[in-house]
C-alpha positions as CSV (number, residue, x, y, z in Angstrom):
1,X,0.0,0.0,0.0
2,X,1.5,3.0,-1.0
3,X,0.9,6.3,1.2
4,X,0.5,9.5,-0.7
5,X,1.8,12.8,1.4
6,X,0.8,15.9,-0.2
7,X,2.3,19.3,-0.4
8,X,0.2,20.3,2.3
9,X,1.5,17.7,5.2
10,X,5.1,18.1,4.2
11,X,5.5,22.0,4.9
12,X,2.9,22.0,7.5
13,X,3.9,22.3,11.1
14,X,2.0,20.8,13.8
15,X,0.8,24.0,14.9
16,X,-1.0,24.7,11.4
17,X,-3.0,21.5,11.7
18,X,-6.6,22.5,13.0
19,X,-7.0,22.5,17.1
20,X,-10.3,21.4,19.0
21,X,-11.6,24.9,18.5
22,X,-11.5,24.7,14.5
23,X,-13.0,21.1,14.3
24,X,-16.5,20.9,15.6
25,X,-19.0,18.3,15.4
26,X,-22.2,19.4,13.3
27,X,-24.6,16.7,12.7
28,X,-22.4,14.0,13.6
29,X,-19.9,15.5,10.9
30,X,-16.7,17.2,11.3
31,X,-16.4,20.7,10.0
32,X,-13.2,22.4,9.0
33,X,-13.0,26.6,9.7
34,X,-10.0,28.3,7.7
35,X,-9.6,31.6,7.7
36,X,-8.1,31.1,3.8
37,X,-10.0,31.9,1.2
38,X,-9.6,31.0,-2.6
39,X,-10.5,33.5,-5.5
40,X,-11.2,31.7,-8.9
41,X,-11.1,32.5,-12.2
42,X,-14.8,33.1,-13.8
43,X,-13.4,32.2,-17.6
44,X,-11.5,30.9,-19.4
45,X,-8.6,32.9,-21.0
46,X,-5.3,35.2,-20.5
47,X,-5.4,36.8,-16.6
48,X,-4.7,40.7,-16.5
49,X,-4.0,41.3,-12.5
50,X,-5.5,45.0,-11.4
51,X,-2.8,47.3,-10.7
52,X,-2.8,47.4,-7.0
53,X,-1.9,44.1,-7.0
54,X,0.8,44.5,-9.2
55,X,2.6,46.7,-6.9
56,X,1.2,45.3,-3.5
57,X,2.4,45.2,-0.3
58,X,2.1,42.7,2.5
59,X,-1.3,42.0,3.6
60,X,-3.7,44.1,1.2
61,X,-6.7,44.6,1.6
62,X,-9.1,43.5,-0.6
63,X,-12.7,44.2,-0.5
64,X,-16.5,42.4,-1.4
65,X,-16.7,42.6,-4.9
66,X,-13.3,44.8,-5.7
67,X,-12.3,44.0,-9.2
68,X,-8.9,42.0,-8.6
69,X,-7.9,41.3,-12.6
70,X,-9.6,40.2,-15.6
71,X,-10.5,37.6,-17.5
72,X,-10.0,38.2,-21.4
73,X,-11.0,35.1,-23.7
74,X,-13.1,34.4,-26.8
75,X,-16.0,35.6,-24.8
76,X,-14.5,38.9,-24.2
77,X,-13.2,40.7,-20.9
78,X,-14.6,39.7,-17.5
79,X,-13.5,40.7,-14.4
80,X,-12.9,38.6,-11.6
81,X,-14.4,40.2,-8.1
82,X,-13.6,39.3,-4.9
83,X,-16.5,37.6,-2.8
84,X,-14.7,38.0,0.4
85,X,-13.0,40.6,2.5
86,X,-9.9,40.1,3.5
87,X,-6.1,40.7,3.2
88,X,-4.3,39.3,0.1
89,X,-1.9,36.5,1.5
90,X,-1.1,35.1,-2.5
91,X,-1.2,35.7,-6.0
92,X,-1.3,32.4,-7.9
93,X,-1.9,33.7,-11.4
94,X,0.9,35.4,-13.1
95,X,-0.1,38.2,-15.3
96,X,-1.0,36.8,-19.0
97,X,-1.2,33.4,-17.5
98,X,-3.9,31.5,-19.6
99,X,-6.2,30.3,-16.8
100,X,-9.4,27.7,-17.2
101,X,-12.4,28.7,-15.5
102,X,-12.5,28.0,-11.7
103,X,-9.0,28.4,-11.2
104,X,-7.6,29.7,-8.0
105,X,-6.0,33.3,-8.9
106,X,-6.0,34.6,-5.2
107,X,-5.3,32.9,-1.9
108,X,-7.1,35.8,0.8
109,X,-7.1,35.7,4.4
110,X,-10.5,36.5,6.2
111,X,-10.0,38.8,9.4
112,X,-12.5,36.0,11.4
């Protein structure tokens, strides 16, 4: 039996791994909190990052429904808005990076 380690478990230390107070019980379930959020891309085609994340600084703030880039395929331009607040913790597209649509383009982190 082979045991596959991901990315994830490698670089994590033990104090990332969630605590009692991040894992409750709901309906018999476990549910996971994280305060990281995950911008996606809503089309396909060639990401153009706004300009204030081009020359960002740690932790910026982003806003409910700020324009972050755009989108610009086939279909024309569209811009990919935020759906969280929060302070910007990655960027995972590069600019002109041809993206498909739902993939991750920011990595946010919410303030609860």
């Amino acid at each position: 039996m082979v045991h596959h380690t991901s990315y994830i478990e490698e670089e994590a230390t033990m104090s990332e791994y969630p605590t009692d107070e991040t894992l409750r019980l709901v309906g018999g379930c476990e549910r996971f909190e994280s305060s990281l959020r995950l911008i996606v891309s809503p089309a396909s085609g060639s990401f153009e990052p706004a300009t204030e994340l081009m020359n960002r600084s740690e932790a910026t703030p982003i806003q409910v429904g700020q324009v972050v880039g755009r989108v610009v395929g086939t279909g024309g331009c569209v811009d990919v808005t935020s759906p969280f607040t929060g302070s910007l913790d990655a960027v995972l597209a590069w600019p002109n990076e041809r993206l498909v649509k739902h993939q991750h383009v920011l990595v946010l982190r919410s303030a609860s």
